[in-house]
RODO-2510 file (C-alpha; in nm, 4 decimals, decimal comma):
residues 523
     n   res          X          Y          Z
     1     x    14,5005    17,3812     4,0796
     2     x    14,7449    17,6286     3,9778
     3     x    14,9157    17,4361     3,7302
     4     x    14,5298    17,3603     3,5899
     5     x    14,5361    17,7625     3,5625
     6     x    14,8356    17,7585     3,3947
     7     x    14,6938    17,5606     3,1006
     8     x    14,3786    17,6858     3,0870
     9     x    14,5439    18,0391     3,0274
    10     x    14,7859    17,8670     2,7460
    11     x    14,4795    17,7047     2,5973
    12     x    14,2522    18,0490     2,6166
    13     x    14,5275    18,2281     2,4118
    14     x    14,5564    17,9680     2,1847
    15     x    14,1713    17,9785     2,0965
    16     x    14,1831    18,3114     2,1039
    17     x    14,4428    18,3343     1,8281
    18     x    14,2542    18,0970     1,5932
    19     x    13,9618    18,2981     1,6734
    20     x    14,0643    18,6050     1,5860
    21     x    14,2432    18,4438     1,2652
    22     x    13,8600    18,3146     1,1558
    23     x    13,9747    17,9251     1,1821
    24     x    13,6493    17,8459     1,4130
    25     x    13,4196    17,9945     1,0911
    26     x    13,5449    17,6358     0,9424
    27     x    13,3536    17,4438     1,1932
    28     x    12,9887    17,3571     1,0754
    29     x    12,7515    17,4687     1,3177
    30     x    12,4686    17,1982     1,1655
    31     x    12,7052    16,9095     1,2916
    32     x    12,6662    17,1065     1,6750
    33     x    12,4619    17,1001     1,9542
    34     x    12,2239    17,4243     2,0119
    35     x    12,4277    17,4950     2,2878
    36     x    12,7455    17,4739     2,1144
    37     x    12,5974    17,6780     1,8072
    38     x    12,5631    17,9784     2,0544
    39     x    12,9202    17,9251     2,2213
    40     x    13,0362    17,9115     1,8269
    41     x    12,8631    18,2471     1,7519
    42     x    12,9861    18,4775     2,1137
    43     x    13,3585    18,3144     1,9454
    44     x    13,3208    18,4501     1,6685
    45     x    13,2630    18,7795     1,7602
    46     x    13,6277    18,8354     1,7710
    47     x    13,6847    18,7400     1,4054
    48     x    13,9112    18,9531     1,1654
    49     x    13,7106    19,0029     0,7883
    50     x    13,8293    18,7018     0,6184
    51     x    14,1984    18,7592     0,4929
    52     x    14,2219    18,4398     0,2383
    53     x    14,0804    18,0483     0,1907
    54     x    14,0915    17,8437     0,4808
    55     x    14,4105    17,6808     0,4540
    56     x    14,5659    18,0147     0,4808
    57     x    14,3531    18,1449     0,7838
    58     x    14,4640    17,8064     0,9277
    59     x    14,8133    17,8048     0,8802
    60     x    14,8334    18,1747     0,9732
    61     x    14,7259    18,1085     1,2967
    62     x    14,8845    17,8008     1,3707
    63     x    15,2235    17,9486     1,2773
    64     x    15,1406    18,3020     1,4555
    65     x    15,1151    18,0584     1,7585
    66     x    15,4788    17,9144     1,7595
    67     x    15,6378    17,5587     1,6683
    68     x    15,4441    17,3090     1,8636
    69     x    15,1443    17,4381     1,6915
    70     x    15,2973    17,4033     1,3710
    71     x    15,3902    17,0540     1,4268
    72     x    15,0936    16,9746     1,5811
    73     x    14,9022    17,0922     1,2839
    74     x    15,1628    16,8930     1,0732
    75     x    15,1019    16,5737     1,2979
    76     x    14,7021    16,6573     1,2884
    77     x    14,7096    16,6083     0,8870
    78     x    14,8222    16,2439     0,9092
    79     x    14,4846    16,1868     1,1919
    80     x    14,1451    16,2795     0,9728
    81     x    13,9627    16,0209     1,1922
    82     x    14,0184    16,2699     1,4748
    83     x    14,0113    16,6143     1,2436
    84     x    13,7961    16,5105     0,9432
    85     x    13,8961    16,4590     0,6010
    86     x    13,8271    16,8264     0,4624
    87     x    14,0433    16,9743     0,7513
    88     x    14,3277    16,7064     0,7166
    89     x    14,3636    16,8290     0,3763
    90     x    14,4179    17,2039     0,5254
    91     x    14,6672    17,1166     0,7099
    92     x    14,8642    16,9019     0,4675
    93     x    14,9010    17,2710     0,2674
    94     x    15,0453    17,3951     0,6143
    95     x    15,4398    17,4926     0,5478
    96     x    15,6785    17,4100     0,8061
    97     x    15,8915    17,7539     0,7696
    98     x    16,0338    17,9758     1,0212
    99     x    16,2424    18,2690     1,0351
   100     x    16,6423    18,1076     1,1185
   101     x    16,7787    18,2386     1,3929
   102     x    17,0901    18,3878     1,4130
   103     x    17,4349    18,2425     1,2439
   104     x    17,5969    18,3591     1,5743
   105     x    17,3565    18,1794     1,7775
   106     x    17,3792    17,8597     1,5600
   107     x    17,7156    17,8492     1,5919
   108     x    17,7659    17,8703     1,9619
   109     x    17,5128    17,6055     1,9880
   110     x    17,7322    17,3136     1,7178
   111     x    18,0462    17,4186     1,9239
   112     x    17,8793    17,3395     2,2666
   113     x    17,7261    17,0801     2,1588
   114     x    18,0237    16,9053     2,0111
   115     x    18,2593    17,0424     2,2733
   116     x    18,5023    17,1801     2,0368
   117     x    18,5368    17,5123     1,8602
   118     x    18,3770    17,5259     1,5172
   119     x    18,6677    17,6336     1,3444
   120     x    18,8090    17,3057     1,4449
   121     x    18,5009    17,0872     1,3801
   122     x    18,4487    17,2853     0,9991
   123     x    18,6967    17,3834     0,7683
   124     x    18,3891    17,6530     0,6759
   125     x    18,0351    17,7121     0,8543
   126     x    17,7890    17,8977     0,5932
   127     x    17,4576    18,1299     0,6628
   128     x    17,1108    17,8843     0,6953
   129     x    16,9848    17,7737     0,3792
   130     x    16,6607    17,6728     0,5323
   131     x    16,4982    17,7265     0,8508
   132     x    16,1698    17,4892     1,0079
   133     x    15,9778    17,4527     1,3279
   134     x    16,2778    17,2110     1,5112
   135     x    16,5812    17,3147     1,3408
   136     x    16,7600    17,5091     1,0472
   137     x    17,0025    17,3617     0,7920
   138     x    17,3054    17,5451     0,7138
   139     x    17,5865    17,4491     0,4124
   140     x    17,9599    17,3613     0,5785
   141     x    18,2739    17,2028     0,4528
   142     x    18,5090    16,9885     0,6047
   143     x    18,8637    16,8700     0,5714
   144     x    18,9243    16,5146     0,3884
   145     x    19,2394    16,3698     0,1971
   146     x    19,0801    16,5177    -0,1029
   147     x    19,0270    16,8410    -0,0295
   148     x    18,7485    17,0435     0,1423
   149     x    18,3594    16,8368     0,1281
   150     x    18,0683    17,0097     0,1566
   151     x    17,8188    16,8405     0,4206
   152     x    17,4759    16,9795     0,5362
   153     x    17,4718    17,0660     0,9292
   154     x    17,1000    17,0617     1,1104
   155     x    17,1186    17,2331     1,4479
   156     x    16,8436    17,2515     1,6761
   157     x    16,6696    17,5548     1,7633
   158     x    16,7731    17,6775     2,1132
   159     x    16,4965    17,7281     2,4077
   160     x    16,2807    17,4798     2,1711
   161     x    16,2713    17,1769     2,3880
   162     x    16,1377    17,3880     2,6762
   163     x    15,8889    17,5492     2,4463
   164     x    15,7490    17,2123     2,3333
   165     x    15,7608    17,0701     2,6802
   166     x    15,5073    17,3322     2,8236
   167     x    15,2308    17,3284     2,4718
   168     x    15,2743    16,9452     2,5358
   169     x    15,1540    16,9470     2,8531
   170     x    14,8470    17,1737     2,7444
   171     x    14,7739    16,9541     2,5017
   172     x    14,7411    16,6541     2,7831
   173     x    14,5148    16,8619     2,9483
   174     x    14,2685    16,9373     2,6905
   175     x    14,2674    16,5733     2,5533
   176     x    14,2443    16,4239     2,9030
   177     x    13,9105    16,6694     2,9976
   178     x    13,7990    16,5726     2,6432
   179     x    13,8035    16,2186     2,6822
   180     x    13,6579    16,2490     3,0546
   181     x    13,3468    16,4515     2,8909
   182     x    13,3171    16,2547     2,5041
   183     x    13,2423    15,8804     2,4458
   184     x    13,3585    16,0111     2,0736
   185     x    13,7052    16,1740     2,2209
   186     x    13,7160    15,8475     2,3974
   187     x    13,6984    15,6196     2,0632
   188     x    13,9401    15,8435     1,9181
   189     x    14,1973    15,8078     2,1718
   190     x    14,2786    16,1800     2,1861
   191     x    14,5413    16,1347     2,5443
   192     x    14,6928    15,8944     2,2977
   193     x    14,7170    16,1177     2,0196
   194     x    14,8923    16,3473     2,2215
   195     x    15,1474    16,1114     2,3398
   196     x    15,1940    15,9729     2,0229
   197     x    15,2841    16,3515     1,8809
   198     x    15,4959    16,4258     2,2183
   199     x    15,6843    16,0763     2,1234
   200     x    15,7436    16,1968     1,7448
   201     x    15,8309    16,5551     1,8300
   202     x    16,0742    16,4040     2,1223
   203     x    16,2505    16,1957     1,8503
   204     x    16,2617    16,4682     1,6205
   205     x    16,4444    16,6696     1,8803
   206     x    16,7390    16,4276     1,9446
   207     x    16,9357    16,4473     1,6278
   208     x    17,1346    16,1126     1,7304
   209     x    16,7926    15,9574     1,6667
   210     x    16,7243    16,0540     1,3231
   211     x    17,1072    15,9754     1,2203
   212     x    17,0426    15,6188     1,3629
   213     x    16,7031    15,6683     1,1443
   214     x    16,9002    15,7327     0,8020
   215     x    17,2126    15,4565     0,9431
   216     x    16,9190    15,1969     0,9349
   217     x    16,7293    15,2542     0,6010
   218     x    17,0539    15,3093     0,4796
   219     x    17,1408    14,9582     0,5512
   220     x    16,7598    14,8374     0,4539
   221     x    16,8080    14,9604     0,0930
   222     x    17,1948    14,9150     0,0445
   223     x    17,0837    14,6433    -0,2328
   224     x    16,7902    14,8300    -0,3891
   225     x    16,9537    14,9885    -0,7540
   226     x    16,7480    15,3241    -0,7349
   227     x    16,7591    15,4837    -0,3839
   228     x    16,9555    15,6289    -0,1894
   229     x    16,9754    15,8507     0,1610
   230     x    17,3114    16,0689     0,2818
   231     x    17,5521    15,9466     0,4506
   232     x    17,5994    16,0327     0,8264
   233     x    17,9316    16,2098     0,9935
   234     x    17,8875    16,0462     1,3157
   235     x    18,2368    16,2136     1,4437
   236     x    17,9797    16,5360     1,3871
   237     x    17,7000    16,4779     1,5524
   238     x    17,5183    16,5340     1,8681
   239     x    17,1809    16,5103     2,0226
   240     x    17,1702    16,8966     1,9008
   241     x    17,3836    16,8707     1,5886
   242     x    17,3332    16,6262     1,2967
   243     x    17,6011    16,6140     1,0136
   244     x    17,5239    16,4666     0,6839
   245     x    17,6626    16,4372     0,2972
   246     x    17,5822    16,7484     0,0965
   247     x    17,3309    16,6000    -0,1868
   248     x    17,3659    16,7631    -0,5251
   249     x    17,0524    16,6311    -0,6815
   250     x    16,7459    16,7790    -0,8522
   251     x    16,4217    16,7842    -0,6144
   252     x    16,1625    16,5780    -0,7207
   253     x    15,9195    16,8400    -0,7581
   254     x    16,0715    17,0295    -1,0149
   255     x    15,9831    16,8513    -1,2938
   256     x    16,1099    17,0502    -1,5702
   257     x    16,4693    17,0101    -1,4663
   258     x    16,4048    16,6362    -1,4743
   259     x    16,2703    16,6434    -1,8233
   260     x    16,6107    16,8491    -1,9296
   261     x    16,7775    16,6248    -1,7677
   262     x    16,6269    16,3176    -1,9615
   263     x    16,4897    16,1658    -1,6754
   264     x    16,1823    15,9470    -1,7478
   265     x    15,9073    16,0759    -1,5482
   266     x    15,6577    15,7846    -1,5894
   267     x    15,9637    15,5645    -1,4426
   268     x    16,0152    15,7819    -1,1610
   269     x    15,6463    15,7694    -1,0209
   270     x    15,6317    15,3864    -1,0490
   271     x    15,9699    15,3832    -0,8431
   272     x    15,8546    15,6294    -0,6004
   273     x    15,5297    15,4069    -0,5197
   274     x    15,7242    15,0722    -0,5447
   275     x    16,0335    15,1968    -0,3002
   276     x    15,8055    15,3409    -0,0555
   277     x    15,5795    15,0167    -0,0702
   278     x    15,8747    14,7768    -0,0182
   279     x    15,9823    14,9863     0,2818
   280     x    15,6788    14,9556     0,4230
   281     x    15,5968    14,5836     0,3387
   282     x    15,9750    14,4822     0,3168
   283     x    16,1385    14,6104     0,5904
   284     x    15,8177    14,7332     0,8282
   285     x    16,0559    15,0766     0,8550
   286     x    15,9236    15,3849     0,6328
   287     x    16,0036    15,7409     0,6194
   288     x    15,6842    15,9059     0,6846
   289     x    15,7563    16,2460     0,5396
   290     x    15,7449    16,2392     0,2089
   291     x    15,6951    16,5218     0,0466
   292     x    15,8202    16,6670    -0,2681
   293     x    16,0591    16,9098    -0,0379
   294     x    16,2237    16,5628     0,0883
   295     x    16,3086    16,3833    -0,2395
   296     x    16,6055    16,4530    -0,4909
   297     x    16,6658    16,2433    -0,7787
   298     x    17,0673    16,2109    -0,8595
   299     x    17,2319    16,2337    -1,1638
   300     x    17,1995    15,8185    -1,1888
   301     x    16,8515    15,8112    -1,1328
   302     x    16,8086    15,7296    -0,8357
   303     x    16,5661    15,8765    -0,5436
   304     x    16,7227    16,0142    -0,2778
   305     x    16,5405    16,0460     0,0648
   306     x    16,6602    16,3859     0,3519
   307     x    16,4808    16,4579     0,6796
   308     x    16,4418    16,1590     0,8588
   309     x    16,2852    16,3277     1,1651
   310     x    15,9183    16,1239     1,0889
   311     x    15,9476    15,7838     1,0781
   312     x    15,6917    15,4754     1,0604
   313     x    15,7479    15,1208     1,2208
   314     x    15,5197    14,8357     1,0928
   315     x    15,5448    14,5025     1,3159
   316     x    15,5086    14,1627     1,1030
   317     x    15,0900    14,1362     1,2103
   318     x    15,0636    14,4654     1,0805
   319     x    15,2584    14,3862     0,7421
   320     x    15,0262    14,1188     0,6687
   321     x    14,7184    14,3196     0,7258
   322     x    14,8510    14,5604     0,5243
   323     x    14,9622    14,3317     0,2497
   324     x    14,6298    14,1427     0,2611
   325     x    14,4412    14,4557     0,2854
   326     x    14,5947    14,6081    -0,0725
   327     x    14,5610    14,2694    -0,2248
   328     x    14,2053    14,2205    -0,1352
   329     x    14,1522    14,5863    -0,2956
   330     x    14,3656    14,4737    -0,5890
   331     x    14,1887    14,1620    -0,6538
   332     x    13,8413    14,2690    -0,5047
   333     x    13,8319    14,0077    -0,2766
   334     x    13,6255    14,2241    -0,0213
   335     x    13,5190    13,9573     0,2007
   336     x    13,9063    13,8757     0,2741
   337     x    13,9301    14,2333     0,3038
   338     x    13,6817    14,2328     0,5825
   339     x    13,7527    13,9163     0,7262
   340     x    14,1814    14,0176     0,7796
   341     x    13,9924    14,3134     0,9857
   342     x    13,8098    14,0816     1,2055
   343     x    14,1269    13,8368     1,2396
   344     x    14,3385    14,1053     1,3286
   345     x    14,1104    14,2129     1,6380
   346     x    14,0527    14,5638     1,5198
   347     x    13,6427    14,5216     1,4291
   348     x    13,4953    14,4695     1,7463
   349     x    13,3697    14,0765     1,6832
   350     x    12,9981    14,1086     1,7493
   351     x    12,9508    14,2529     1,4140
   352     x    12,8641    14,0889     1,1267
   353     x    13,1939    14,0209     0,8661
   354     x    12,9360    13,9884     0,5795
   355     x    12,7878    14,3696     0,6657
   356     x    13,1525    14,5100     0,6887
   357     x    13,2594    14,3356     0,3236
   358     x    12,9734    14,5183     0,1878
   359     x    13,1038    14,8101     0,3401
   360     x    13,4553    14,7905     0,1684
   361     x    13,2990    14,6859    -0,1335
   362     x    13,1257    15,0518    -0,1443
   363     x    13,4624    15,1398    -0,1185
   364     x    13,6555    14,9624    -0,3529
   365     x    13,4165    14,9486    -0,6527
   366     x    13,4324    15,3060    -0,7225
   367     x    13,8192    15,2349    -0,7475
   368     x    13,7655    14,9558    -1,0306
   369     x    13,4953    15,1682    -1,1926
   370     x    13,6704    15,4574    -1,2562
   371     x    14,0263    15,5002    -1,4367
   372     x    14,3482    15,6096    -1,2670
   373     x    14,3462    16,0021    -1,2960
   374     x    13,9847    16,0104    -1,2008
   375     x    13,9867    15,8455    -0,8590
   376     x    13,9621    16,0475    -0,5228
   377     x    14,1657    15,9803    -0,2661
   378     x    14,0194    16,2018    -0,0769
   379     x    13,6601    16,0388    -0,1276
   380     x    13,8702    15,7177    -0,0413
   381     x    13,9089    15,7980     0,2595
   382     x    13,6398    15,9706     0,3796
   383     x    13,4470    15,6240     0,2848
   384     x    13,7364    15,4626     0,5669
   385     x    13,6433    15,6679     0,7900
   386     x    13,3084    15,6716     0,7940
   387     x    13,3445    15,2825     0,8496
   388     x    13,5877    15,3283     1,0960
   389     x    13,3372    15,5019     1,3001
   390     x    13,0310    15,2703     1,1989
   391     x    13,1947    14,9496     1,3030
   392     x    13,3879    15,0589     1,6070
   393     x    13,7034    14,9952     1,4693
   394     x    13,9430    15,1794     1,7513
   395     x    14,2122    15,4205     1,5523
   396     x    14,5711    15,2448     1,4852
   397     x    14,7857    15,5601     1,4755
   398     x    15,0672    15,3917     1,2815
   399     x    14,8346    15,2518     1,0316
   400     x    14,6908    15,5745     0,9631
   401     x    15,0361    15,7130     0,9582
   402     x    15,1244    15,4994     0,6934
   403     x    14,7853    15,5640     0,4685
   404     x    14,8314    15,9015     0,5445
   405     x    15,1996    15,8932     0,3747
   406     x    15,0693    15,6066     0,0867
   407     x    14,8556    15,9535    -0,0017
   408     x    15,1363    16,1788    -0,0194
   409     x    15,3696    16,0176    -0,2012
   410     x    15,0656    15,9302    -0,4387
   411     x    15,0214    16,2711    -0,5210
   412     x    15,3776    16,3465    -0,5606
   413     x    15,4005    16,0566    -0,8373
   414     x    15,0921    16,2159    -0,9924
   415     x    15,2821    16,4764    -1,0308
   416     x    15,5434    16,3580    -1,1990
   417     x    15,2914    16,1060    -1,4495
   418     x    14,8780    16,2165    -1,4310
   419     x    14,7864    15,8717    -1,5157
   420     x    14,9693    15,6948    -1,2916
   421     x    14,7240    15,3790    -1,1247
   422     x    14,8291    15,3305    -0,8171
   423     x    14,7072    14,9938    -0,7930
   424     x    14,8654    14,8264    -1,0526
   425     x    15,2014    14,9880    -0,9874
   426     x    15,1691    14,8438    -0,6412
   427     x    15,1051    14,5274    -0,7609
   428     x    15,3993    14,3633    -0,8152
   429     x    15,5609    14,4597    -0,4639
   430     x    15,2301    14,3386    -0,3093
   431     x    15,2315    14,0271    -0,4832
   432     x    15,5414    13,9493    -0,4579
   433     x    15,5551    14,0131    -0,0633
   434     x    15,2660    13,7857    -0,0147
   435     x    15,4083    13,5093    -0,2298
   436     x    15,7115    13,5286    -0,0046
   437     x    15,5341    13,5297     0,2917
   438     x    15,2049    13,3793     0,2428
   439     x    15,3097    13,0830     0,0578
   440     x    15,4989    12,7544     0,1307
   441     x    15,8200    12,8889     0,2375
   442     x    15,6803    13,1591     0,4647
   443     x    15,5053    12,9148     0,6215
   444     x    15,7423    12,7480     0,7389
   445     x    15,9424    13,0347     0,8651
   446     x    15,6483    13,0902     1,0642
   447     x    15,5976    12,7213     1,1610
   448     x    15,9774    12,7347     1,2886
   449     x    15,9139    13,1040     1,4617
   450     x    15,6740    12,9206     1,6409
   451     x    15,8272    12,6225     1,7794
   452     x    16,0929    12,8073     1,8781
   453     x    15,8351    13,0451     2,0766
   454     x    15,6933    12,7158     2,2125
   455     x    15,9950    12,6094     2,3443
   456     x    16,0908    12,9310     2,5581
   457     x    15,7501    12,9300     2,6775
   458     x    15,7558    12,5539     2,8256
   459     x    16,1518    12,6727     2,9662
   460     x    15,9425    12,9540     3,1254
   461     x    15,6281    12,7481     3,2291
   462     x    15,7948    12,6191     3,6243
   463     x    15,8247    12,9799     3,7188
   464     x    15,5083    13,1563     3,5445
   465     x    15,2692    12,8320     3,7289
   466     x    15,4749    12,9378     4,0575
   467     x    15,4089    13,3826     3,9894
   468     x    15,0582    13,2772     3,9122
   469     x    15,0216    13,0228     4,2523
   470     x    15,1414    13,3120     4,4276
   471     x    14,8980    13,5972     4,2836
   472     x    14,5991    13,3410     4,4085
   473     x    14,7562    13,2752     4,7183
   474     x    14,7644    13,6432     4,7522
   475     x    14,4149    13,7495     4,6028
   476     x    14,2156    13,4537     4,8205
   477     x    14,3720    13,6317     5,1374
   478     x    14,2391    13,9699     5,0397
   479     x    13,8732    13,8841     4,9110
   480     x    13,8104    13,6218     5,2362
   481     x    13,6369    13,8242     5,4291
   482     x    13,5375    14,0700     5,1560
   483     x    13,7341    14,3361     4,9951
   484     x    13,6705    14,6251     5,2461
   485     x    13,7865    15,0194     5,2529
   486     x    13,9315    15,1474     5,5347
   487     x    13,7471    15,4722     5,6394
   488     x    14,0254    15,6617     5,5923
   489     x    14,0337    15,5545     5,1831
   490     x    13,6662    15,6112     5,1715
   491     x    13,7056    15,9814     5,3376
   492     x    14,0136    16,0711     5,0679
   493     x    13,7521    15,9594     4,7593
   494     x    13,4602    16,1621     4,9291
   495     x    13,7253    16,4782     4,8770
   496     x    13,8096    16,3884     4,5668
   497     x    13,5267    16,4190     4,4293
   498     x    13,4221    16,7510     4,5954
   499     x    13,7809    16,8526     4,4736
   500     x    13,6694    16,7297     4,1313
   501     x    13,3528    16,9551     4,1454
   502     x    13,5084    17,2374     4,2893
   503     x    13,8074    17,2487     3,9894
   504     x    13,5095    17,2009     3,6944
   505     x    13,3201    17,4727     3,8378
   506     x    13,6241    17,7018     3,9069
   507     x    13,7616    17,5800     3,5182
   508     x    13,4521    17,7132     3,3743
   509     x    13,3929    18,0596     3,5381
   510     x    13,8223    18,1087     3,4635
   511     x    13,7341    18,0426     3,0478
   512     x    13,4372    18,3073     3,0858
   513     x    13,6689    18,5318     3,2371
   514     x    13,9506    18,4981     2,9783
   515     x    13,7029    18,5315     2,6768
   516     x    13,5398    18,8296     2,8594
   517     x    13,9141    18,9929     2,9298
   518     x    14,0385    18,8976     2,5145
   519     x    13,6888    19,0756     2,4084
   520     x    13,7936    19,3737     2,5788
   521     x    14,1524    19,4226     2,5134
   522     x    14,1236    19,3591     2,1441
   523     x    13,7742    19,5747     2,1089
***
């Protein structure tokens, strides 16, 4: 009960914040319930005058409210099937920057966390030279053979694992009373959500993580001619301390530079989409942060990847989805398109594959129709999404993650060439993945996968047909006579529920009070 308090009071601040900050006069009160029209009207009554567009009221608030609302905003951007398209798009515009802390305080926390002192872990330790929701970077140098090397140094914020520990579990508690009172919060998986973001932010936090993050794409791409990530000082690092190479490079995003620089811009946006595709397809591993802030391009050309905190997994069934799903768009083979859905278990079976192939095709033919600069992504996938919804397809958080990022680093190769198709750039990559693993030869790499998974099952078979005698042995004994409660276990459920009834009526007359006491102290 108390710690049920405890959230509630976290979560009434936190509405109250994005209240007063004008965020709730971006809901649409025709897509609400009379009852919730009136609850969105007394909320607004605490509204400032409108200080900017939306994405600024947004991020405002979001930031005024600490880190794990910033990331969770961040995190939030990559789910519109659980935000909506329009406000996913807000809160891709939302900046993770924070004041740094203090150079004193950063550098009591490297020499703890590396044991040493820093003036024998860095031959120099510089002020931050940039400063997020997690961490701040600052510019060192250590020893070598050939003299002093500069190398970045990303120490974690101190108090912020604590911090992020108690939003998280506010966060459970709204998305587990959502999902108890929505069929729709249900569908959407919101306690999943949340555990998916606690995961993430969890990884982010452990430093050791992310450098085994940039150790495996770096051995991933160690073949590929045109990227690149830093290379990690392991002797450095520490779950609150990671060390890397110092890039000198120009960011991808300014694009002047790269035209001084010769760099051919209409080359760099193919490479962009084609690196990030064979990632994906290639080695099911992708960084899934991708924005202009996070790629450099080196004086040989080549992209160079930082911040490895976000990261995507794809397992082989969900590289062939994927692969099939971009090739059916490719080649407009929307029945395939629909069918790979169906195969892959994530459209319910009891609807029709020929209704859902129309579907895509109302999504795909606008692609075809229309040329490269002219096609919305953000139309795209509002269409998805709509579908999603229409044909029960349950969310698959890394798939989304991975459209999500597909969009992002679309944009930034727009930026760099306006007509860039998408499409046929991916093409090749596609094609070529499917050839390799669709056709004769993958075939029987899968054919041999599968004997082999044949065999450990039948080496397995004695002892699963003895576990399984054993569970029927087992559930014959209980259901013989009936499966019957003991009146004590019938007595503990009866309190339960009166618990259950006591704590929703309690929760709601606490949230009157709250609003009631915010009203009044910020009159």
């Amino acid at each position: 009960m108390i710690s049920g308090l405890t959230q509630l009071i976290r979560l009434g601040r936190a509405g109250f914040v994005l209240a007063r900050e004008g965020v709730f006069g971006l809901v649409d009160p025709a897509m609400l319930p009379t009852s919730a029209r009136v609850g969105l009207r007394i909320v607004r009554l605490v509204e400032r005058p409108s200080r900017g567009t939306a994405e600024a009221r947004l991020s405002t608030a979001l930031t005024r409210l600490g880190p794990s609302y910033v990331k969770l905003g961040q995190f939030l951007a990559t789910r519109p099937d659980v935000v909506g398209v329009a406000l996913a798009h807000d809160l891709e515009q939302l900046q993770d920057h924070m004041p740094p802390f203090a150079q004193v305080e950063a550098e009591k926390a490297v020499a703890a966390s590396l044991d040493r002192p820093i003036g024998a872990v860095f031959a120099s330790f510089g002020a931050p030279v940039a400063a997020a929701s997690i961490a701040q970077v600052h510019r060192a140098a250590v020893d070598t053979a050939a003299g002093p090397q500069a190398v970045a140094v990303k120490v974690l914020r101190p108090g912020i694992e604590q911090r992020f520990h108690a939003d998280l579990r506010a966060f459970t508690f709204a998305a587990r009373h959502a999902e108890n009172l929505s069929a729709e919060a249900r569908r959407l998986r919101l306690i999943e959500v949340v555990e998916t973001l606690r995961r993430s932010v969890m990884v982010e936090m452990d430093f050791r993580l992310e450098a085994a993050a940039l150790s495996e794409m770096a051995e991933n791409t160690k073949n590929d001619p045109g990227f690149r990530v830093p290379a990690v000082d392991w002797d450095r690092t520490s779950k609150e301390v990671l060390t890397l190479e110092w890039i000198d490079a120009t960011p991808l995003s300014d694009r002047a530079r790269l035209q001084e620089k010769g760099f051919d811009l209409r080359q760099l946006a193919r490479a962009l989409i084609q690196t990030f595709l064979r990632h994906a397809l290639r080695d099911g591993f992708f960084h899934a942060d991708m924005h202009p802030g996070n790629l450099f391009v080196d004086d040989e050309g080549r992209l160079v990847a930082v911040d490895f905190g976000i990261m995507g997994r794809l397992g082989v069934k969900e590289r062939l989805f994927l692969a099939e799903i971009l090739h059916g768009f490719i080649t407009r083979d929307y029945r395939r398109v629909a069918e790979v859905h169906f195969e892959a278990g994530y459209v319910p079976p009891h609807h029709s594959v020929d209704n859902f192939a129309q579907a895509i095709r109302a999504i795909g033919e606008p692609i075809h129709s229309r040329t490269a600069e002219e096609i919305s992504m953000a139309r795209l996938l509002t269409l998805l999404f709509e579908v999603t919804g229409i044909f029960d397809m349950r969310t698959r958080p890394e798939l989304l993650l991975l459209q999500k990022t597909m969009v992002v680093v679309e944009g930034v190769a727009r930026t760099l060439d306006p007509k860039l198709d998408m499409w046929s750039t991916a093409e090749p990559v596609v094609g070529e993945w499917m050839t390799r693993h669709l056709g004769p030869t993958g075939k029987l790499e899968n054919a041999a996968e599968g004997a082999a998974e044949f065999g450990r099952f039948v080496g397995n078979a004695p002892s699963l047909l003895t576990r399984g005698a054993r569970v029927l042995d087992q559930i014959d004994e209980i259901t013989r006579d009936g499966l019957i409660l003991s009146p004590q276990t019938i007595a503990e459920i009866d309190q339960a529920d009166a618990r259950r009834g006591r704590w929703i009526v309690a929760a709601l007359w606490v949230i009157a009070a709250l609003l009631a006491w915010f009203i009044l102290l910020h009159r």
